[in-house]
N, C-alpha and C positions, 0 to 999 in steps of 0.2 A: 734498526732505527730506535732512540732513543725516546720514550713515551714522555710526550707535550703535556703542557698545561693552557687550561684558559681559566685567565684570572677575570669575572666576573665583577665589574663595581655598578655599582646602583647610589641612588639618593643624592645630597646636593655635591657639589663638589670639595665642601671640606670635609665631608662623610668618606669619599673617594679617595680623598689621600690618608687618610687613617688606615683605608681597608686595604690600599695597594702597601702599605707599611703590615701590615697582617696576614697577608696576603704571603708577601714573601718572605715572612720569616718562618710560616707554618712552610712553606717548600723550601726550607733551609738557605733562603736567599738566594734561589733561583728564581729569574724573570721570567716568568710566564707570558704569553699570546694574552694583550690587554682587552677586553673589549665592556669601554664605558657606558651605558648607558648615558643618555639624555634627561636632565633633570627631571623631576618628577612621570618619568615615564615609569617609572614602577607601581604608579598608582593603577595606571591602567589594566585594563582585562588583561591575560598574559599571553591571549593569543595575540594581542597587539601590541606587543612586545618585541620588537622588531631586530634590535640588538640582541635580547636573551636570545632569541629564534637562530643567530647568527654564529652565538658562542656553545651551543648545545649542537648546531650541525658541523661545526667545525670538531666538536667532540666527535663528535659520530664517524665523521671522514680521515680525521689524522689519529683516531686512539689514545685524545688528549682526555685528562681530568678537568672535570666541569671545578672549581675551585671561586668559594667565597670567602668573605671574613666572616660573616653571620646571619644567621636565619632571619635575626632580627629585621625586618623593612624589607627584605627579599621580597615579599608576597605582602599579603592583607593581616595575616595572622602567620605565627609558625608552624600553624598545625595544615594552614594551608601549603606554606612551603613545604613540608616536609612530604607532605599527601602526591606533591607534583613533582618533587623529587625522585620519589617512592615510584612512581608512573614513570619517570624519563627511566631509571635505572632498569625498569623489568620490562618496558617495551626495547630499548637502543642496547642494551647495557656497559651503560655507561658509567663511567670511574667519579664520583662525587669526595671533595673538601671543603671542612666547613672551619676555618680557621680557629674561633671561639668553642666547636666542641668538636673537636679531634673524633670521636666516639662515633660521632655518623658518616658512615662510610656504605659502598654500594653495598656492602653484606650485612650493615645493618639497619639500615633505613629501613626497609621494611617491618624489622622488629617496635624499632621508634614508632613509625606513624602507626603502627596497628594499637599498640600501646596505647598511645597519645588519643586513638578513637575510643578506646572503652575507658581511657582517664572522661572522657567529654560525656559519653554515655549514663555516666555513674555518677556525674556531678549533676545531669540532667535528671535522673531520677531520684538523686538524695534531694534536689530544688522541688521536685512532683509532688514527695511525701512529702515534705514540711507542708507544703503547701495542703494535701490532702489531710493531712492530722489537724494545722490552723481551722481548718474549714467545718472538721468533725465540732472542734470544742466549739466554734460559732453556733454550730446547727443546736449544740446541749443548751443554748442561753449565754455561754460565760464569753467573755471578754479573754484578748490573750494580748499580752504585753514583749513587743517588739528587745531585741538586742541593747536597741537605740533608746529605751524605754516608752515609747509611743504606745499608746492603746490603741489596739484594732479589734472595732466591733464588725464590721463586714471587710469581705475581698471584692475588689472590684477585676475588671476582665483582667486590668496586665499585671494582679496579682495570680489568678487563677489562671490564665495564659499568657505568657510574656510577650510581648512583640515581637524579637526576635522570632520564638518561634512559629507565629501566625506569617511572619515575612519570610524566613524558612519555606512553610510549607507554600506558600504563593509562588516564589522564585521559582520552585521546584514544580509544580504545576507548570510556569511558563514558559521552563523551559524544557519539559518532557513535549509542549506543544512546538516548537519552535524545532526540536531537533524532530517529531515525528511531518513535519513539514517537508525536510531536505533530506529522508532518511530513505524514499525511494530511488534518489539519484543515486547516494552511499550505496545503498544495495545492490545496485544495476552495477556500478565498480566495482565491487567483492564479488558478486556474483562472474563477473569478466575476468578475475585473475588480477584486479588492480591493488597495487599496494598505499599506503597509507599517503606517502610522497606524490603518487600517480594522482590520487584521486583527489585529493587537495588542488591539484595541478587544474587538473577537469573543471573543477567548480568553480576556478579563479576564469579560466575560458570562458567559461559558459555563462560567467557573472551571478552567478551564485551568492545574496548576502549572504552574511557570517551569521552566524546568532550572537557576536555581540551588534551589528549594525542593526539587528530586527528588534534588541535589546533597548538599543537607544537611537532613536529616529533622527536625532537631531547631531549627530556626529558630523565633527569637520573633515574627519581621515576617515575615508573610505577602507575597512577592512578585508584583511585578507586570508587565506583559509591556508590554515598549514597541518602539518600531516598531525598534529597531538592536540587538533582541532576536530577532525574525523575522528582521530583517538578516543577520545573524550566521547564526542558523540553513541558512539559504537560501548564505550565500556559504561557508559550510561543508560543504554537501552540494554543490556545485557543482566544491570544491576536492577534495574524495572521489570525485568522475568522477558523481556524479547531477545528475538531471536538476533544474532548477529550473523 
């Protein structure tokens, strides 16, 4: 049998015919198994992602390539595409195309996103010390004069901690609460021999919110649990020092 494609479109729909034109000329103008999303559903959480969830298990069942035009609007950022990329390929593995850069492919997403982590790490820490050296010459009496030429005589908090990452570390907080909530049910699953599909299944029965529904109270579409939603969960309390 001859190895399928799923061409992936996201964003409004003149976004979508640019990328089904990109699409099929990175597969040498072979027509791929379309599957468009719904306009602005890519803003969404991506377990509520209802079409990607449809074009990734169709990868899974026929041995097609998950295939986009670009990382760009895929996700929130590309470093989150790539991280969830990086996750679909080493849990299912599954064959990935990214039109705009040929270079990430399933053998080397991993390289990419691990990269792409200690690029953010370093850029995170070179922002630390400037900031820690500004803060030295304030504490000597001097004044220190900005890029922008501005004079700054003191730092105030979202100099000294940025919001980002005080909202960083809150997210992460609520949602280490939120998975350690539903993680006895996960458990009693894994413990039972249930696989990641199974147990998704389970929590949908049993009505189980999601952690984005406990996320955001006020949702019109009721969420649903899919297996790289326990994934998640699971490689998240693992990366927290628990046990899986």
């Amino acid at each position: 049998m001859k190895p399928s494609n799923a061409g992936f479109l996201f964003g409004t729909s003149d976004t979508q015919k640019q990328q089904r034109i990109a699409i099929k000329a990175a597969l040498d103008g072979k027509t791929p198994n379309w599957f468009a999303e719904p306009e602005a559903q890519n803003k969404l959480h991506y377990d509520e992602r209802t079409t990607l969830h449809k074009a990734l298990r169709f990868c899974r069942t026929e041995d097609a390539t998950f295939c986009i035009a670009s990382l760009k609007g895929f996700m929130n950022t590309e470093h989150e595409a790539l991280t969830y990329l990086n996750i679909e390929c080493e849990s299912y593995g599954i064959r990935i195309s990214v039109a705009d850069d040929p270079i990430i492919t399933k053998g080397s997403v991993n390289l990419i996103s691990a990269a792409a982590d200690i690029q953010r790490e370093r850029i995170a820490a070179k922002s630390k010390a400037a900031v820690a050296s500004i803060q030295e010459k304030l504490n000597r009496g001097e004044t220190h004069i900005s890029k922008s030429g501005r004079t700054i005589t003191r730092l105030g908090p979202k100099e000294t901690q940025s919001a980002s990452a005080i909202g960083q570390a809150s997210n992460a907080r609520l949602a280490q609460n939120r998975d350690d909530e539903v993680w006895p049910i996960i458990n009693q699953c894994i413990q039972r021999g249930m696989g990641l599909t199974a147990t998704a299944r389970h929590l949908n029965e049993i009505g189980i919110r999601t952690p984005a529904d406990r996320a955001h109270h006020n949702r019109k579409v009721k969420g649903v649990w899919y297996a790289s939603t326990v994934r998640n969960i699971i490689r998240r309390r693992e990366k927290n020092g628990g046990q899986a």
